[in-house]
N, C-alpha and C positions, 0 to 999 in steps of 0.2 A: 743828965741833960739829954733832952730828944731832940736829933734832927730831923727838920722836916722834907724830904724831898720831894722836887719839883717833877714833871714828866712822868715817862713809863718806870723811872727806878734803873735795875739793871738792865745790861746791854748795851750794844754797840751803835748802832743808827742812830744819827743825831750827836754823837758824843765827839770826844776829841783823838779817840782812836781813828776816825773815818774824815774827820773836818774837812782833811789838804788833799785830799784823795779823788783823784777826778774817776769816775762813773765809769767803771768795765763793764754793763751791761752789753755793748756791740761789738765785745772782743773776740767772741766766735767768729761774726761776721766777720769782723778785718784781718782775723787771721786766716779764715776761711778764701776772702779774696787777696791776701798778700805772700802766704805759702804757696812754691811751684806745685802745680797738680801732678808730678809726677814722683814727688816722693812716697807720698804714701799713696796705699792700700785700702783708700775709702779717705771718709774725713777723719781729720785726727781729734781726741781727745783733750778738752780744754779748759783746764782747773782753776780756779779765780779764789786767792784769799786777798787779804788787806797787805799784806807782803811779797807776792808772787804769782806771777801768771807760770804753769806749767804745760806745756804742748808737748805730747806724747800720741805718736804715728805708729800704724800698724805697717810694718815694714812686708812687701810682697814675700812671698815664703820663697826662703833659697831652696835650690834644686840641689841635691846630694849629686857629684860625679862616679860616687861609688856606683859600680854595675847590682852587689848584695845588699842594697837597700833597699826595705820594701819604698816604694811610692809616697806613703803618708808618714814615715820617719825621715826628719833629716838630723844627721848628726850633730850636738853639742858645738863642734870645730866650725863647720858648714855655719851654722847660725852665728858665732863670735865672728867669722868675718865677714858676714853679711853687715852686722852691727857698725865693726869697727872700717868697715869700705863709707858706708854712709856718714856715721861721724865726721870721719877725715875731709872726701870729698864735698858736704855739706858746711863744712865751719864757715868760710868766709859769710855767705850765705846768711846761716843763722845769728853770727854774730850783727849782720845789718839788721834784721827783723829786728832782733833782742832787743838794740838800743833805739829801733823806731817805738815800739812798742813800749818800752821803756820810759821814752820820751812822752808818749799818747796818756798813757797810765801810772804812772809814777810808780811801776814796780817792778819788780825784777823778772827778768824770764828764765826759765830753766826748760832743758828739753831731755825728751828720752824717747825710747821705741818702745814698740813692742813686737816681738817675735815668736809665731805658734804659740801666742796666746799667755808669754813672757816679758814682764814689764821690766826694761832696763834704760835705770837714769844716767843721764851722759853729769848734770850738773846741779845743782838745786841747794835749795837756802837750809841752815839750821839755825834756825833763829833762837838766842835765846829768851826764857819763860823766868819773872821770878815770882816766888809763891812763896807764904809762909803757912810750915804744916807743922800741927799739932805733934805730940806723941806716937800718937796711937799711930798716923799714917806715915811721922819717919820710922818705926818701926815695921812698917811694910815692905819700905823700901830697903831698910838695911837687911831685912832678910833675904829681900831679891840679891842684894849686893854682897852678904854673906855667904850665901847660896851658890854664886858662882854664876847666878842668872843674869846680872849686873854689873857691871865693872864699877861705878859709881850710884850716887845718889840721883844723879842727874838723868843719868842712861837708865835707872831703872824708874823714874818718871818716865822718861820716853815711852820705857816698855809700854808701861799702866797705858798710858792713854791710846798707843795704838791696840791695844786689847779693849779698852771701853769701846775703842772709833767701829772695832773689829766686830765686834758684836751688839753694837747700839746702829750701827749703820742706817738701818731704816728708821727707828724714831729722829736721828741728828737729822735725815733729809726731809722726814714732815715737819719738824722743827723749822729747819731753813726757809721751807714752803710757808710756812704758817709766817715768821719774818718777813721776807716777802708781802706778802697783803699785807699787813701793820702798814709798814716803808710806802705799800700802794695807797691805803686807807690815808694815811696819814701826809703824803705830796696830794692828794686829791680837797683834803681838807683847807679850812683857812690857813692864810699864810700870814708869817708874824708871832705865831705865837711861842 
């Protein structure tokens, strides 16, 4: 028996993954106007999926007190408490953002730094994925997991896909781009249908 689908088929716009989801598109902006300008080091970093908003600031570079430091190293210890100063001092703070924003967007905020050019997350989602796979791709995975590469089946899904994300990077964002115009195409068009 053939179904017949209605619409573009796969994907997300328009579907029931996105329905109850209010519109992150001016989430730059309001974090851009509602984070103190003096935490970060430029504007921060500001990542939007259907699950989570992620804000990640480039932390001013700590100055080493070491005298045998060249200028452009600071040490490993120097950076951890550059991090963990900011954290502490910032919680109350970003826990008010999180749950404003939270409230604006229905989704979770998670925050991290970055330091000389080192991305480290203070909190953040792991959502789980369920998937039903063939043969051939749990044998992928139990090799990874046999291997020592994976602790589970699960962890080494994870792997896989930040290896795909890793190396597919610029086709996922012309992809995203190309979604984008559809979503634009398609709010431009009749409505109703």
């Amino acid at each position: 028996m053939r179904h017949e689908h209605r619409g573009r088929g796969f994907g997300r716009p328009g579907g029931w993954q996105q329905a109850d989801l209010p519109d992150p598109a001016d989430a730059t902006d309001w974090f851009a106007g509602r984070l103190p300008s003096d935490w970060f080091a430029g504007p921060p970093v500001i990542e939007i999926d259907r699950d989570e908003i992620v804000v990640i600031g480039e932390l001013p570079a700590p100055v080493s007190e070491k005298e045998d430091t060249p200028a452009d190293e600071v040490p490993a210890a120097t950076k951890e408490g550059a991090v963990a100063r900011f954290r502490e001092t910032t919680r109350p703070a970003r826990m008010q953002i999180a749950n404003e924003a939270q409230r604006r967007y229905g989704r979770s905020v998670a925050w991290g730094v970055s330091v000389d050019g080192e991305r480290i997350m203070f909190t953040h989602l792991a959502v789980p994925v369920m998937t039903r796979l063939r043969q051939p791709e749990r044998k992928v995975l139990d090799t990874l997991v046999d291997s020592g590469v994976a602790r589970s089946r699960a962890d080494a899904l994870a792997w896989t896909v930040k290896l795909a994300g890793k190396h597919a990077e610029a086709w996922l964002d012309e992809l995203r781009t190309a979604m984008r115009k559809v979503d634009d195409l398609r709010s431009e068009g009749p409505q109703g249908l």
